[in-house]
N, C-alpha and C positions, 0 to 999 in steps of 0.2 A: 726461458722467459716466464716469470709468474703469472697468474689469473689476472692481476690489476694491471699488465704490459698488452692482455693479449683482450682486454677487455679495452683500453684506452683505444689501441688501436684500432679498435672495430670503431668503434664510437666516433673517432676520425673519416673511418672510412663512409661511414653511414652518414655523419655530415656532410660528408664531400657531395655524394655520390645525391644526397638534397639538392646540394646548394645547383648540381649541374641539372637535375632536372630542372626546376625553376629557370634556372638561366635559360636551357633550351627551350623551355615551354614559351618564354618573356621574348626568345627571341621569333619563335614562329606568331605570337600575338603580333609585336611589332610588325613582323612581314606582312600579316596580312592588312595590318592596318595600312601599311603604305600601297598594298595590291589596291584596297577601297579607295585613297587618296588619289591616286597618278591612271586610274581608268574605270571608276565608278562614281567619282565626283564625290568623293565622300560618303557612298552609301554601300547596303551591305551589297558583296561577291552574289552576283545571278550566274552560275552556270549556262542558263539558255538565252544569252544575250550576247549579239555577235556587237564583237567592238569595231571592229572596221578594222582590224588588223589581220597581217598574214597567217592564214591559219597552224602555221607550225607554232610561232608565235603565243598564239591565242592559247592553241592548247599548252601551248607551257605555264603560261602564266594560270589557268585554271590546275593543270600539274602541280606548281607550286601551293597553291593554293589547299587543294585535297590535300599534299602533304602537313602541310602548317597543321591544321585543320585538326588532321589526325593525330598529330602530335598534344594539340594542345587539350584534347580529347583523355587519349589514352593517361597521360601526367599527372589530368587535374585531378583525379582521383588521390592519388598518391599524396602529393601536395598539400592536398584541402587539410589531409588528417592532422599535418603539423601547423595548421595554422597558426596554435597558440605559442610555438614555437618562434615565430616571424616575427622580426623590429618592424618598425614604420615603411623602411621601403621595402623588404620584404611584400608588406601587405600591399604595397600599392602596384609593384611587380605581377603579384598572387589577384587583385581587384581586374588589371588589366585582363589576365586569362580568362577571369572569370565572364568578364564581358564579353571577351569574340564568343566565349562558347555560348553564351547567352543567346547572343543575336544570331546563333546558326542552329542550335538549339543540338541537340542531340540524336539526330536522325544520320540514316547511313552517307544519305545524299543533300548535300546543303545547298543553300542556294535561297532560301526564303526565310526571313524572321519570324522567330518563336512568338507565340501569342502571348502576350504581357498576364504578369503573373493576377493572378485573382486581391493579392494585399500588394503593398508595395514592398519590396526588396530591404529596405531600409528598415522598416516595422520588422520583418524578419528576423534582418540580419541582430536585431536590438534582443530578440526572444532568443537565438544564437548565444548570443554574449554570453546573455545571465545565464542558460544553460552551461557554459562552459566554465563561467564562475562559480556554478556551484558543484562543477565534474570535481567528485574526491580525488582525481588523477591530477587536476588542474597545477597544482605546486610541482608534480613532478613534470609535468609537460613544460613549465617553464623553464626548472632547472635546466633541463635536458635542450631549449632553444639558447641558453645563455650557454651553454658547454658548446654547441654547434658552433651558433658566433663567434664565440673565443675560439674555436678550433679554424675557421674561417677566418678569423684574423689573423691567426699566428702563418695560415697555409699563406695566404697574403704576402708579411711581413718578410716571411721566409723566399718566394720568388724575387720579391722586388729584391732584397740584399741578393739574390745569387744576378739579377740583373745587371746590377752595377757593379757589383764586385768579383764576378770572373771574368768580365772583358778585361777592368781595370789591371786587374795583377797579371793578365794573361799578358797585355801589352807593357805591364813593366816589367816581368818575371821574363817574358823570352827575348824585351830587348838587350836588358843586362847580360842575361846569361847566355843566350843562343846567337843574336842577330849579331852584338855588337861585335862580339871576338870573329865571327864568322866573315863579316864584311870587312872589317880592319885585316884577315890574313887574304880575303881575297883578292880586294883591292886596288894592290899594287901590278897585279896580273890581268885585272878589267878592267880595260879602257871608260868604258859606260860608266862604272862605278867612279874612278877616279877622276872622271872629265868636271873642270868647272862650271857650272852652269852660266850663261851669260846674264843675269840678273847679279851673281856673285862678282863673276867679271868685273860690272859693269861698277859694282859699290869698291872694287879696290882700288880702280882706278881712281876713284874718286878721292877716296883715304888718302892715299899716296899723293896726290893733288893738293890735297890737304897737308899731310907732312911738307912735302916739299916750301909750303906757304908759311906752315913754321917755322921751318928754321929759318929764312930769309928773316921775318918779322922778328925773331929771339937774336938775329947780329944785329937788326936796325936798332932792336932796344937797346942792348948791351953798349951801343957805338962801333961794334966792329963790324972788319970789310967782311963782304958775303961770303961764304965759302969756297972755294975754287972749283972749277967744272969736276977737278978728280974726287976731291973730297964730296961734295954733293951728288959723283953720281955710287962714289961708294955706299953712304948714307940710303939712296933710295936702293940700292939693290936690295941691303940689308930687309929694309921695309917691304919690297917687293916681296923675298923670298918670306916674310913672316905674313905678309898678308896670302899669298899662295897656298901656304899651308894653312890658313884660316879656310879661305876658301873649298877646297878642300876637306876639309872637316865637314863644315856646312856641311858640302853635299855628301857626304857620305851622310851626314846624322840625317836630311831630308829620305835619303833611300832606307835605314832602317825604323827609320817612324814610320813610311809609307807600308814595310815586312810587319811590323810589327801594331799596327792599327789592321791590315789581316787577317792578323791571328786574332786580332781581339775579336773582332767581328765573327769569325766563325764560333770563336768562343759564344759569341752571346746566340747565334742560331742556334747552337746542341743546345744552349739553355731553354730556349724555346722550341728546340724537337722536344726535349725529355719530359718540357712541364708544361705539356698541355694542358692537362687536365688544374695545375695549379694555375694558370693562366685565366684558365675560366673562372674560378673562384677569385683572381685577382682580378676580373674583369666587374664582377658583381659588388666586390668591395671598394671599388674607385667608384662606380655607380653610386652606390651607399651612399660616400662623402660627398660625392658631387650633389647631388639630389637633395640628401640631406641636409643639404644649406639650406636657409631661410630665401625669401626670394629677394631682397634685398644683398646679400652677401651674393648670390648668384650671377648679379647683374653686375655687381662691383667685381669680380676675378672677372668677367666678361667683358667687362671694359677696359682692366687692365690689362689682359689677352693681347686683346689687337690694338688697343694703342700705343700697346709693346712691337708691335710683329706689322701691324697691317694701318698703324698708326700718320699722321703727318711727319712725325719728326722720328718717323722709324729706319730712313735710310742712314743717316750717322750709322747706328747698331747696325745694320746689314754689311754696311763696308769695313766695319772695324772686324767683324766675325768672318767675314770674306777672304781682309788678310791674313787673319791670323791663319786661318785654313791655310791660304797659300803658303805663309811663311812655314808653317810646319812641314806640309807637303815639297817643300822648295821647289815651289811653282812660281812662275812670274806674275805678281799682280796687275792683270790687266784691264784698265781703265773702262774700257767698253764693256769687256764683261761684265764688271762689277754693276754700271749703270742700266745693261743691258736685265740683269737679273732681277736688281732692284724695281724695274720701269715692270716685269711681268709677275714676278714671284708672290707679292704681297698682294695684289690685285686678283691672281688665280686664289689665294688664300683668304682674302675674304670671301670671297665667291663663294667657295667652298664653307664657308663659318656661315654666311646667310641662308643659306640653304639649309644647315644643320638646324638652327633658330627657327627656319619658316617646316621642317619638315620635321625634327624629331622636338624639340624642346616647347614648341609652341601648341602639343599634342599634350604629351607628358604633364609639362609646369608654363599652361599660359598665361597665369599671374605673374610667371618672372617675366615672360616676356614683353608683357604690359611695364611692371617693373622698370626694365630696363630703358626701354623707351621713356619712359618719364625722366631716368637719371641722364639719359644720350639728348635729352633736348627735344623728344619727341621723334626723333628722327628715326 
């Protein structure tokens, strides 16, 4: 491997290993902002204030606490230096740290807010800037956050395709080649495998029902007599034994879709045991996008969201994806269920979407959330 293979590769690695502090630092900020939110009413963590909870409890929650704390502590250092390195959410990820640490200040034991600065932070951060714009280093500190990004995107680009594309071939790769010849020679020796399912049953009957209604109507047209009890019940055997072995297929293809959706699934877990650490960086650059919409755009994918999923006219879409499930699975599509699922599922999922809106997006970008509500009718 050459100097420029063993030099890219650090330069990945040193991106990475950025972008995961920051994310863990962003994510202990968040934690502690929701410890303030849900048992300090919005104000900063007091260590010596008893909540009225069970003290194993309590000490956890100050546990968590210390630890965030610490983390966000020990990081920001690291972090600060690439600042010039950092897009827009970057910085607004990086602003957030800045704040818990701010409001807990830098003492070993937190618990009481830092006495505000002597200028204001903003004045500062403005003498910051210009000093950074005039660092003779400054063009390569950027270069060096555009190679990181681009390296972050590609780390990205490269999970998401192994996401979608080793379940997918995994479940058409081992149907074709492992499941199907396997099930087809076992088949005939497994009862379970070969049995019709009573759904399949129940559609032959019906076909045949149907045939039988043909050919009666094909003599009415033509002018001739019906056909005779021998001839008609030769006719339906025929149709019987062709629908049998339909049936039959069916269910055998429902049991290696069910083998073979399996395997895809375990496929996509090892994708996610192996790429954790890609994971995370994938988790920062969906942040990015998402974020990085305007707030106008934000409220518009949010509205199309649940008036997709959680909408009025969203149960059509739930029973059509309902059966298709079934029909793959060669499950019986059952009526109650379906309405049964529909009456609870979209209802726990909004629930779950308001709460996101009232506890992380209304922290974050409460102008989308003002947004939104303007385009929702206010509501």
């Amino acid at each position: 491997m050459g100097l420029n293979d063993w030099l890219g590769t650090f330069g990945k690695a040193e991106a990475l290993g950025l972008s995961n502090d920051l994310e863990h630092a962003y994510e202990s900020a968040l934690m502690i902002q929701g410890l303030e939110l849900e048992y300090f009413h919005d104000r900063p963590v007091r260590l010596d204030v008893d909540l009225g909870l069970p003290k194993p409890t309590q000490a956890q929650i100050f546990r968590r606490f210390r630890v965030g704390i610490s983390v966000c502590r020990q990081l920001l250092g690291t972090i600060e230096r690439h600042r010039s390195e950092f897009d827009s959410q970057e910085l607004r990820q990086l602003q957030l740290i800045e704040a818990v640490v701010r409001r807990y200040g830098t003492a070993d034991t937190p618990g009481l807010m830092r006495r505000p600065n002597p200028l204001p932070r903003s004045l500062l951060g403005v003498f910051d800037r210009v000093r950074n714009e005039l660092d003779p280093e400054a063009e390569a500190s950027v270069v060096a956050g555009f190679r990181r990004r681009r390296d972050s995107t590609l780390v990205s680009l490269r999970i998401l395709l192994l996401l979608v594309l080793v379940p997918l071939l995994v479940q058409q790769v081992s149907r074709s080649y492992l499941i199907s010849p396997l099930v087809d020679r076992v088949a005939p020796d497994v009862s379970f495998l070969s049995y019709t399912k009573p759904r399949l049953e129940e559609s032959a009957v019906e076909q045949l029902r149907l045939f039988k209604a043909k050919i009666e109507f094909a003599a009415l047209l033509e002018g001739k007599e019906a056909p005779s009890i021998e001839v008609l019940r030769e006719k339906l055997a025929e149709k019987a034994s062709s629908l049998k072995e339909e049936a039959d297929s069916e269910s055998t293809n429902a049991i290696k879709n069910v083998l073979a959706d399996g395997l895809a699934l375990l496929g996509f877990f090892l994708v996610c045991l192996f790429g954790r650490e890609e994971l995370r960086v994938l988790r920062g650059f969906l942040d990015e996008m998402v974020y990085g919409l305007s707030d106008s755009a934000k409220a518009f994918v949010i509205i199309l969201f649940t008036d997709i999923f959680v909408g009025f006219h969203s149960p059509e879409g739930w029973t059509v994806l309902l059966e298709g499930i079934s029909e793959h699975l060669g499950l019986p599509a059952q009526q109650k269920f379906i309405d049964l699922f529909i009456a609870t599922f979209p209802v726990i999922l909004a629930t779950i979407f308001k709460y996101w809106i009232f506890r992380y997006l209304n922290r974050v970008s409460p102008s989308s959330v003002a947004t939104l509500r303007n385009m929702n009718g206010g509501g």
